[in-house]
C-alpha positions, 0 to 999 in steps of 0.5 A: 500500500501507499500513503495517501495523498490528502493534503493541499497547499493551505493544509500543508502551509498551516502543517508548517505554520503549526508545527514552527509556532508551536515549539518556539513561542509558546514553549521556549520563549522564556528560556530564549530571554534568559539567555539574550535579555532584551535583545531577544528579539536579535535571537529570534532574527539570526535564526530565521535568517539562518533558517532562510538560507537552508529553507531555500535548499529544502524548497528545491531538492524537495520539489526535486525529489518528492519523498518522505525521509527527505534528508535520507533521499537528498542526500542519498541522491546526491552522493550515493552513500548510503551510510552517510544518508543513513546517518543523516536520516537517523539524526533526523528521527531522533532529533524529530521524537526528542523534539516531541519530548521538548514540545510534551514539555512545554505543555505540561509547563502550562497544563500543571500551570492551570490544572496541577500534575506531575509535567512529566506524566502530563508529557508523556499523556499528551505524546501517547494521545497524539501517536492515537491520532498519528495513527488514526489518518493523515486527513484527520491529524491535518483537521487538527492541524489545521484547527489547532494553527488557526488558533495558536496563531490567533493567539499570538497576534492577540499578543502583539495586540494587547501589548503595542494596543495598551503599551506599559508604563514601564520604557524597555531598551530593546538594544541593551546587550545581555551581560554575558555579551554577543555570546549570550545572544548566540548560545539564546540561539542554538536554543531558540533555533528550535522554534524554526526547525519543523520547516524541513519536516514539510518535506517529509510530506511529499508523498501526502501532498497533492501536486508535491512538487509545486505544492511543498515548496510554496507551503515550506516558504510561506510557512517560514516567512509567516512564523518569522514575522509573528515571532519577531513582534510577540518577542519585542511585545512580549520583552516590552511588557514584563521584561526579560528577568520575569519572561524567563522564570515563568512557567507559562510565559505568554500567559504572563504577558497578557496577565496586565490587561486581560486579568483574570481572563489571561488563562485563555492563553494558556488554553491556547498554548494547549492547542499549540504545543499539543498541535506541534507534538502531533506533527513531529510525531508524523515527521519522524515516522514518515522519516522511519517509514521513508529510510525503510522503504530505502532499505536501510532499516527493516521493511516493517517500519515501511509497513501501511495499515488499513488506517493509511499510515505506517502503523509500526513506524508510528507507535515507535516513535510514539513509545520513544517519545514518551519515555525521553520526556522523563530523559532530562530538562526541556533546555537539554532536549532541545538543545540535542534536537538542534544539534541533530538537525543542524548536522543534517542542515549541513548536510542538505545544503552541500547535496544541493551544492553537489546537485547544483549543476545536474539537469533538472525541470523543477517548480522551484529553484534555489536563487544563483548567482553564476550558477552557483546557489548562494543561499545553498553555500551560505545555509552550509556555512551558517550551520556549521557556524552553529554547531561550534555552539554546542558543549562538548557533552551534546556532542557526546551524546550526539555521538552515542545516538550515531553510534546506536543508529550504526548498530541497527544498520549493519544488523539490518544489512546482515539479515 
């Protein structure tokens, strides 16, 4: 069986939309301001600029190459080595299931706000609920998708509303550097950089999406331009409003920030984050299965995981990822978690851009291409060069760990290419 084509350009656009608000915003807003204070606004636009110079890479090879396992098939296209794009995939998966965990997180940080609860249990609830509805279809996880993003996105320009509406009182100096300098803006990145990652899972879609070559390149873009622009006026409302010392202790952050004018009404952006944050586990759950069911339609890992039930979807594929996910919210803080997501994809970042490098001068009659100068794709090179800048960010013990994640992923494939 095939996975099936249900999604058009305004689904698999709000896909995007949903799963990059989402994580960002409303989970790690308050981490960002801890680390860049008033200038977190600073953070937030460096990451979409570096997310921007990749985005474009993803838009071509994905209108390319219309595959799930996106990375995998890129990178596999481009080069021919199958352990390479092995290794890539498989960060991805990880990085993708630990990225639910973080996001699990998050709305159990505003669910134990409102209701009570152990966040960890609340996590690991909210992850087993979206793998149910993961499962269940991709036209029905697209209507929640869709619902969901119309809401979390309403939220935030309710947000940005109230606060430039009914400005404080109070003067805050957007320029103020934090006092650990430019550095403090750079290490707020390599965590807040996770609020863009989820704009390459569109292509992750393909086979899901009617007319993918035309329509997922369109959708990745506007997805990304859409959240960079939202993202940018709630970080300066939202720094403006309460500041940065009192953003970054807050367990619900941008209900804080509302709390002044709405009162005791305030908790509906909570309900709202709920939808958020639980929107976005959702879609990374079908990201890393569909990178799963992608790699083992590959053959580079066992053809069960490549196996569709009557539901339509990679069923085995699906509840793996789903169990993984609810264990790693027990694993660490949601500053780690992050953290070690954002190196993974930051490597296969690197990796995407220097494919389409390679690819660069091969025929190729695609809907969209990568903006050249002389022939060479810029934004291709500078995208490479950006993430490898971003990986010098990372401690040595991510890096280790990053490396243990390679090391099980290797042990699978080589089991796998015996039998």
């Amino acid at each position: 069986m095939k996975l099936k084509r249900e999604l058009d350009l305004f689904s698999t656009t709000l896909y995007g939309i949903g799963i990059i608000l989402g994580a960002g915003i409303y989970a790690l807003i308050g981490v960002g301001a801890g680390l860049a204070g008033n200038m977190l606004w600073l953070a937030f636009l460096i990451s979409a600029i570096i997310a921007i110079f990749t985005g474009m890479s993803y838009a071509e090879l994905s209108s390319r190459f219309p595959k799930e396992a996106a990375e995998y098939t890129y990178t596999k296209k481009a080069f021919n080595k199958e352990l390479f794009s092995f290794v890539i995939g498989w960060l991805l998966v990880v990085a993708t299931v630990i990225a639910a965990s973080t996001v699990a997180l998050g709305f159990a940080g505003y669910f134990s706000h409102m209701f009570g609860g152990e966040p960890k249990i609340i996590a690991a609830g909210i992850i087993l609920i979206m793998t149910f509805l993961n499962y269940f279809g991709i036209r029905e996880s697209a209507n929640f998708n869709n619902f969901s993003s119309i809401i979390e996105a309403s939220g935030l320009i309710l947000v940005i509303a109230i606060v430039f509406l009914f400005p404080p009182l109070t003067e805050v100096n957007l320029l103020q550097m934090p006092e650990t300098g430019f550095a403090g803006i750079m290490a707020a990145i390599s965590v807040i950089f996770f609020a863009y990652i989820g704009f390459e899972n569109v292509a992750n879609l393909a086979e899901e999406v009617k007319d993918s070559r035309n329509v997922v390149p369109k959708a990745l873009l506007l997805s990304l331009a859409i959240s960079t622009i939202l993202y940018m006026l709630v970080s300066v409302a939202a720094v403006k409003e309460v500041g940065w010392e009192a953003l970054s202790q807050s367990q619900a952050p941008i209900t804080l920030v509302v709390s002044r004018v709405l009162g005791q009404y305030a908790f509906i952006l909570s309900i709202i984050a709920l939808f958020a944050t639980a929107n976005t586990v959702l879609i990374f759950l079908i990201a890393s299965s569909r990178i799963l069911y992608g790699m083992s339609h590959g053959k580079s890992l066992p053809n069960f995981f490549s196996k569709i039930g009557s539901r339509g979807t990679p069923y085995l594929s699906v509840a793996l990822v789903g169990i993984i996910a609810a264990l790693a919210a027990y694993a660490s803080d949601i500053k780690t978690v992050a953290q070690l997501s954002d190196l993974a994809v930051f490597i296969a970042y690197f990796a995407v851009n220097i494919a389409l490098i390679a690819l660069a001068g091969s025929i190729s009659k695609t809907h969209f291409h990568s903006p050249r100068i002389a022939g060479i794709p810029i934004f291709a090179y500078l995208g490479a060069a950006s993430a490898l800048f971003m990986l010098l960010y990372f401690d040595l013990n991510l890096w280790l760990l990053e490396l243990v994640v390679v090391l099980i992923g290797l042990i699978i494939f080589l089991i796998n290419k015996k039998n």
